[in-house]
C-alpha positions in Angstrom: 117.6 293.5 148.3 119.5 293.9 144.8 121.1 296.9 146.0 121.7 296.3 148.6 123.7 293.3 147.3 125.5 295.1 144.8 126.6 298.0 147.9 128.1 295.4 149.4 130.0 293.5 147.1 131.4 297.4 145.5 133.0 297.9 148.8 134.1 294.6 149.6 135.4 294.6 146.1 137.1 297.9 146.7 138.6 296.4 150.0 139.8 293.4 148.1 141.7 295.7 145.2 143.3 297.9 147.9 145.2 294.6 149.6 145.9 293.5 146.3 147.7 297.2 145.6 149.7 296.7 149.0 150.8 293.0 148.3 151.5 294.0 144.9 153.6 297.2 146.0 155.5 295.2 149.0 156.7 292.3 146.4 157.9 294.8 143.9 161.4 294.6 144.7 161.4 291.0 144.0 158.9 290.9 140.8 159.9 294.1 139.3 157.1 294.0 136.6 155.1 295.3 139.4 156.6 298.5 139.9 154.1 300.4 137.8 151.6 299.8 140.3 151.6 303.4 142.4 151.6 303.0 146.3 148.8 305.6 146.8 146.1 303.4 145.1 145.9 301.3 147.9 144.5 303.8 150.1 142.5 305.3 147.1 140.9 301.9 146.8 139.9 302.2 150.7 138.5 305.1 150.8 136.4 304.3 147.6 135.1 301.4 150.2 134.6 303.9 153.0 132.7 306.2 150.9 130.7 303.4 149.5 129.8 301.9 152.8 129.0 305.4 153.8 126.6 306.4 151.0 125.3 302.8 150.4 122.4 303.2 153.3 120.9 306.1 152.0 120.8 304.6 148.9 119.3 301.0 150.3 117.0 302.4 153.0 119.5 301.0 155.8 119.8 301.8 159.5 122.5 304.6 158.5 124.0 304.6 162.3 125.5 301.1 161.9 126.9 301.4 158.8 128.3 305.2 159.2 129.7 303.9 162.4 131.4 300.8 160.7 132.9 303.6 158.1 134.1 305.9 160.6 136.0 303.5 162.1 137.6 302.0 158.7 138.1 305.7 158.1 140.0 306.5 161.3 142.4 303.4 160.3 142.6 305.0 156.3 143.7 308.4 157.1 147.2 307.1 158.6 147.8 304.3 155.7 147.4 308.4 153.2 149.7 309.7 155.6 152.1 306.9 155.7 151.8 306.3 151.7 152.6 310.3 151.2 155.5 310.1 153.2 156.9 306.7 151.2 156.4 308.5 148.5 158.5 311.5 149.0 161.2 309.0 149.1 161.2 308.4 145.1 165.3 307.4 144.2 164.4 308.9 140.7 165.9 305.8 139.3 166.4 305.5 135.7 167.8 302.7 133.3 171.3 303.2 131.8 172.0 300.1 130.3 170.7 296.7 129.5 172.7 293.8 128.6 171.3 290.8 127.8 172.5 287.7 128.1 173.4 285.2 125.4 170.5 282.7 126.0 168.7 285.7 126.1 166.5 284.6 129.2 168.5 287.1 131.7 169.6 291.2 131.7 172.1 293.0 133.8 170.3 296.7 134.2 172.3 299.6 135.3 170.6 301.9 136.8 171.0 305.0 138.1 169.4 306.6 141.3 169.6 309.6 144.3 170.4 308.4 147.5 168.7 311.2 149.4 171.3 313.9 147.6 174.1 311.7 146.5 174.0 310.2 142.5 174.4 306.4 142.4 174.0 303.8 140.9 173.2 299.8 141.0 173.3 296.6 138.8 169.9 294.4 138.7 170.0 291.0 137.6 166.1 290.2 135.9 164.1 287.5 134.2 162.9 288.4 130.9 159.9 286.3 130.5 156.3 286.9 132.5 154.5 288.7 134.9 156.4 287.5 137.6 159.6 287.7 136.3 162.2 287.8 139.0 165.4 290.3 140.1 168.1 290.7 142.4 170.5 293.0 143.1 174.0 292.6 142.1 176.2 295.1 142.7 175.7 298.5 144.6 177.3 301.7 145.4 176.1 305.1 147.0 177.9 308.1 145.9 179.2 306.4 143.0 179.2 306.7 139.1 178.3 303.3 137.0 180.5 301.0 136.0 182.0 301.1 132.5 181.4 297.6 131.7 178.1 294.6 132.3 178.8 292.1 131.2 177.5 288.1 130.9 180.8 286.1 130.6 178.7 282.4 130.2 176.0 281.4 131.5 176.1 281.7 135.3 178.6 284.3 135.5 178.4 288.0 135.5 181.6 290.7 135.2 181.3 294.4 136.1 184.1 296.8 135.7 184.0 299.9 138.0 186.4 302.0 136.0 188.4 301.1 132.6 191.8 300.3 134.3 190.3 298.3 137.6 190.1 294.2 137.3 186.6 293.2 137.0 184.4 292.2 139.3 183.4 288.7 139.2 180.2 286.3 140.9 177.7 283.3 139.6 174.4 283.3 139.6 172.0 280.3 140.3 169.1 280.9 137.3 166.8 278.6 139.0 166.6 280.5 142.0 167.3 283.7 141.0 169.9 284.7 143.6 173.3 285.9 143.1 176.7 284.0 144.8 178.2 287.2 145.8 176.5 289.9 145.7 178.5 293.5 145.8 177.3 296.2 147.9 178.8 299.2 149.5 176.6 302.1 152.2 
């Protein structure tokens, strides 16, 4: 009965870690602390279940055809989440940080960063939370096929001013803190 127990609670456990890798990997555009978290653990985690729940009869003196059965099937729905998680993955912009500016209060950062769009060099301005796990972003300002711009910059408290090139007038918008959402936000394809 002890192992039994403990078969069961390793692959439910293994279950439970995998949908915590996928909500964890769909909210990390929005808490960007959890971009660390790689996309292919989540179906790593399954299959640890599937292989549990496969070997976990022979180890507990189970009817095996029940239990291989139930694993077959969660296998069947595994192999296209490996598939699916490859193919996400071949997607990588390659982003990298160019420049952090923090703000005066020091509670917010503008980060440039640069990143591939398929084959063109871009680039795009993040507006984050410093403080906690679940510190917050959102994007700013945008542009495919372009270089970054020379100047991010906080101009109070609520306001933010990118300069796309040195002899351009700035770009301007607020910012509500509390929210954590940008007035106008500046995006071209």
């Amino acid at each position: 009965m002890g192992r039994r127990v403990v078969w069961i609670f390793v692959a439910f456990g293994l279950f439970v870690a995998g949908l915590g890798v996928a909500v964890a990997v769909a909210k990390s555009d929005r808490y960007y602390r959890f971009d660390w978290i790689p996309a292919w653990l989540m179906p790593l985690c399954w299959t640890g279940a599937i292989v549990v729940l496969v070997l976990g009869p022979a180890v507990c003196g189970d009817r095996q055809r029940v239990w291989v059965s139930f694993a077959a099937l969660l296998g069947l729905v595994t192999i296209p989440l490996w598939v699916l998680t490859m193919f996400a993955l071949m997607w990588d912009d390659g982003s990298r940080e160019v420049k952090v500016t923090v703000s005066a209060d020091g509670r917010h950062e503008l980060v440039t960063e640069y990143f591939h769009n398929t084959i063109d060099p871009s680039c795009r301005v993040w507006l984050r939370e410093r403080d906690g796990l679940f510190a917050r972003q959102t994007l700013v300002w945008k542009r495919i096929e372009a270089n970054c711009p020379t100047s991010v910059e906080f101009w109070d408290d609520s306001t933010i001013g990118i300069t796309e090139y040195a002899k351009r007038e700035p770009f301007k918008t607020t910012f509500d803190a509390d929210r954590m959402e940008v007035a106008k936000p500046f995006t071209l394809p």
